[in-house]
N, C-alpha and C positions, 0 to 999 in steps of 0.2 A: 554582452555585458562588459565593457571597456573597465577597467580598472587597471590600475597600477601595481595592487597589492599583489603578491602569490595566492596562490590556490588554497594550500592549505591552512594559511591565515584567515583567507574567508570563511574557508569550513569551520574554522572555530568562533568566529566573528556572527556568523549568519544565524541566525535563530530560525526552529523550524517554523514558528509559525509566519516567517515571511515570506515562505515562501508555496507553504500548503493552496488548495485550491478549496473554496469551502462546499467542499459534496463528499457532506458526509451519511452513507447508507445506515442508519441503525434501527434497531427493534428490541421490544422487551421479549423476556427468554420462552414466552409462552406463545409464540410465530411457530406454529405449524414446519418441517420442511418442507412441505409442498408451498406455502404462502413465501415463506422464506426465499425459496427458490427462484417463485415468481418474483417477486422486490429485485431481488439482484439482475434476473431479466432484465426487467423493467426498466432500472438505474444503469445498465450496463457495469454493473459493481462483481467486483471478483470476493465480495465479503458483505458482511451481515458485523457493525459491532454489536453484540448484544448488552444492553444497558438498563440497569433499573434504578431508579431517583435517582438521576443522571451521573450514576458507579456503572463504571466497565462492570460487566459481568461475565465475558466471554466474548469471543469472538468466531465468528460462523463462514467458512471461506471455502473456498472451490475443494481445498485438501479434504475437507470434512467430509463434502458430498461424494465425492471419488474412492477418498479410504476408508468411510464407514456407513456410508449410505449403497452405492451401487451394487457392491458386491455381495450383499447380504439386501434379507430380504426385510426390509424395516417397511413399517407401515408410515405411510407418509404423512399419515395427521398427527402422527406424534410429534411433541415440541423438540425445539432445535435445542435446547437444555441439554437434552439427552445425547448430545451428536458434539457440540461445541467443544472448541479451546476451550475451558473451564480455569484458564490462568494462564492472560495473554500477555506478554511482556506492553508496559506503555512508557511511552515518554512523554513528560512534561514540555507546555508547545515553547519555553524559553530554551528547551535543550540548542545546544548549537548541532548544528546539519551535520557537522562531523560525528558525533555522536550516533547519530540513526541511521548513516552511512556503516559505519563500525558493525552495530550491531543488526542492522539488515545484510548483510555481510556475514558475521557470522553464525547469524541464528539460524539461516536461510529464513528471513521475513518477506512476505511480500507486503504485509499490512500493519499498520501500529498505530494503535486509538493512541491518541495525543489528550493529556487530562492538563488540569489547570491544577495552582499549587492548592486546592481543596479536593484533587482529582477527582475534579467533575470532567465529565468527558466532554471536548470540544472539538474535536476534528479526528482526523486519521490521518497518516502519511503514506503514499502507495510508493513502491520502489518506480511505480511510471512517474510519477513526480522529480523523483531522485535522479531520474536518467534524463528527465527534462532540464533539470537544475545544472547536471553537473556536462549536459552540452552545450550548454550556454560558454562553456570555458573553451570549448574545442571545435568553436562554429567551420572552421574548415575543414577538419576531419573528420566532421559528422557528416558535411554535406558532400565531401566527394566521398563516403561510403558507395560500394557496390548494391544495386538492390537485392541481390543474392550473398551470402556469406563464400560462397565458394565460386562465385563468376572472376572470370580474367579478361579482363580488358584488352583484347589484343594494338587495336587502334585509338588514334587520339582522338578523342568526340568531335563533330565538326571536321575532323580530317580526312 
């Protein structure tokens, strides 16, 4: 992505929905977590937004299934209502990128249904998005990454 400007002029320049991907996984709050589970298979999606007359009403994500579903013994036709975020932080899709950087950063987010200014719900932002966007700024040293986090390069490639 060639530009001129700084980075963090773009972060506040760039609006998220410029940059979103439109796949967006959702379901109303009466999804089974067995059905629930399967969709997210399916979609390859780390989230469920739960949505009713197109209001967030929750959102339904790997954390849920891990911290309240596994370890205890819940019956699985029961609705994902019962299991969900029940008040999931969202941003508006004009927020700038900076913004959802911030606060998936702070909140530890990996997901954030994105609503319109009548917060109807229209997309979601995944922090994989967020790391697509912001290697776009660092194409050389994303791409000489190691495949390993802890590999050392002893020789030159090719040499």
């Amino acid at each position: 992505m060639p530009t001129s400007k700084p980075v963090e002029v773009l972060l506040k320049e760039k609006k998220i929905y410029e940059i979103v991907n439109p796949r967006l996984v959702q379901a109303g709050p009466d999804i089974s977590i067995k059905e629930a589970i399967r969709l997210m298979q399916e979609r390859h999606a780390g989230y469920i937004v739960i949505a009713k007359d197109q209001k967030v009403v929750g959102l339904f994500a790997e954390n849920e299934v891990v911290l309240k579903i596994l370890e205890n013994n819940v019956d699985w036709d029961q609705p994902v209502s019962l299991f969900m975020n029940s008040s999931p932080v969202t941003l508006n899709i004009k927020d700038p990128v900076g913004k959802a950087i911030d606060l998936m950063g702070h909140g530890n987010f990996y997901h954030i249904p994105l609503v319109d200014e009548n917060n109807h719900l229209m997309n979601v932002l995944s922090v994989r998005t967020l790391i697509r966007f912001l290697s776009e700024f660092y194409p050389t040293e994303v791409y000489n990454l190691p495949p390993k986090h802890d590999q050392i390069i002893l020789t030159q490639e090719g040499g």
